[in-house]
C-alpha distance (Angstrom), angle and dihedral (degrees) to the residues before:
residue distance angle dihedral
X1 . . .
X2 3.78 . .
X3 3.14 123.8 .
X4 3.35 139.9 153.4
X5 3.62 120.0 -129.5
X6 3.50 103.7 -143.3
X7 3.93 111.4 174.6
X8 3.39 138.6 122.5
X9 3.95 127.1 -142.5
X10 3.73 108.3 -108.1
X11 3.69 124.8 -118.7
X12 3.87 117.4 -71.9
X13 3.75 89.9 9.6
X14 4.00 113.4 148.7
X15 3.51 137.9 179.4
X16 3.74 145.1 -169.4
X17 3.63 132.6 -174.5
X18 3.89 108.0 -138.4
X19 3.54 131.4 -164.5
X20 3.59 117.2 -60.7
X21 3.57 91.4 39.8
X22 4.14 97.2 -76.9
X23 3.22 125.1 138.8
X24 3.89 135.4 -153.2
X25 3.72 137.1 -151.6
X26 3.20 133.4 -161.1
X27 3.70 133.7 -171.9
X28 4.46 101.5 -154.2
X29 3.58 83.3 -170.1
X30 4.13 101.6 59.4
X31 3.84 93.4 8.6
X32 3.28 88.2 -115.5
X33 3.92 121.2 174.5
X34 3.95 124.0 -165.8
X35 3.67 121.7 166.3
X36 4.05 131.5 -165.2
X37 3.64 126.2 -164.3
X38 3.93 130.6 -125.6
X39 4.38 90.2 -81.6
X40 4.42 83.6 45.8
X41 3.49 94.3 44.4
X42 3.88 97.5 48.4
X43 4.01 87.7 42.5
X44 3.95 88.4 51.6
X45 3.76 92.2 46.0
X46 4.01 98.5 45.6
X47 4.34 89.0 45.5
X48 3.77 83.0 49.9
X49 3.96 97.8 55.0
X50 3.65 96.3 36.1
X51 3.70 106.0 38.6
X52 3.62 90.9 -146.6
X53 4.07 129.8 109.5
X54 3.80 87.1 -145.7
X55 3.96 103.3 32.0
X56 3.76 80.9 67.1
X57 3.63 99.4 35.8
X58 4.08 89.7 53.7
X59 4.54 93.7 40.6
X60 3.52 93.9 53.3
X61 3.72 91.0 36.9
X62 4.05 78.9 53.9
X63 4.02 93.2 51.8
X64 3.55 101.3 42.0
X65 3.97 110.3 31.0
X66 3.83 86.5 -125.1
X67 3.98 124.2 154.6
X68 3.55 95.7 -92.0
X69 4.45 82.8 -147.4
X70 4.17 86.4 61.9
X71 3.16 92.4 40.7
X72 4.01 94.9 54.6
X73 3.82 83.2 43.6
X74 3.90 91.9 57.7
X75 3.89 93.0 42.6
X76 4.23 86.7 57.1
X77 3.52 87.0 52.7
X78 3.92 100.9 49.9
X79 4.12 88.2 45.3
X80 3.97 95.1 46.7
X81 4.12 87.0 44.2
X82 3.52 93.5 48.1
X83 3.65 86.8 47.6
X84 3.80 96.4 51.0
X85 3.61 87.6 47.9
X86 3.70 99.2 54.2
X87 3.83 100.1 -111.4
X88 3.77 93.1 116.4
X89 3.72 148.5 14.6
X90 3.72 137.8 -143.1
X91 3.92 112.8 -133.2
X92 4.18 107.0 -88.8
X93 3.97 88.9 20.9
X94 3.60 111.3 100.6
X95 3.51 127.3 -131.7
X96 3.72 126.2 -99.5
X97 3.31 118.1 -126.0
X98 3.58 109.8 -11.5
X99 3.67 137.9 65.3
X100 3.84 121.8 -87.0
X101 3.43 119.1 -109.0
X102 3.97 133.9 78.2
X103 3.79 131.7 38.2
X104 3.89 123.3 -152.1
């Protein structure tokens, strides 16, 4: 599967990784709180340095001997929850709860 994952960070969105590996969101704007564990947080960071659904998919499919197919499955789910919770947007959605304009 390639696809493109074309979002941008909402408004007011930050994050911290916290021990463990976790890492937290939070929209200022709604007050907003999402979290991801260690597998989410290492699928969020490798779609954010390569750009590229399956880029990420296949290096932390590399690093952790995971099926890259779950994998793909669980990096859906952390872009459509962090989409439901406000944390992102798809281009031509708009975003929830915050004004348009900047990305981190």
């Amino acid at each position: 599967m390639s696809v493109a994952p074309e979002f941008k960070i909402c408004e007011g969105v930050i994050s911290e990784v916290v021990p463990l590996g976790e890492t937290v969101f939070m929209n200022v704007h709604t007050l907003t709180y999402f979290g991801l564990d260690t597998l989410g947080s290492r699928l969020w960071r490798a779609v954010r340095e390569t750009q590229d659904f399956s880029a990420a998919v296949a290096a932390v499919a590399e690093e952790t001997g995971m099926d890259p197919e779950r994998l793909a499955r669980t990096l859906e789910s952390v872009l459509a929850g962090m989409e439901r919770s406000g944390l992102i947007v798809r281009p031509g959605a708009p975003e929830s709860g915050a004004a348009a304009g900047s990305s981190d």
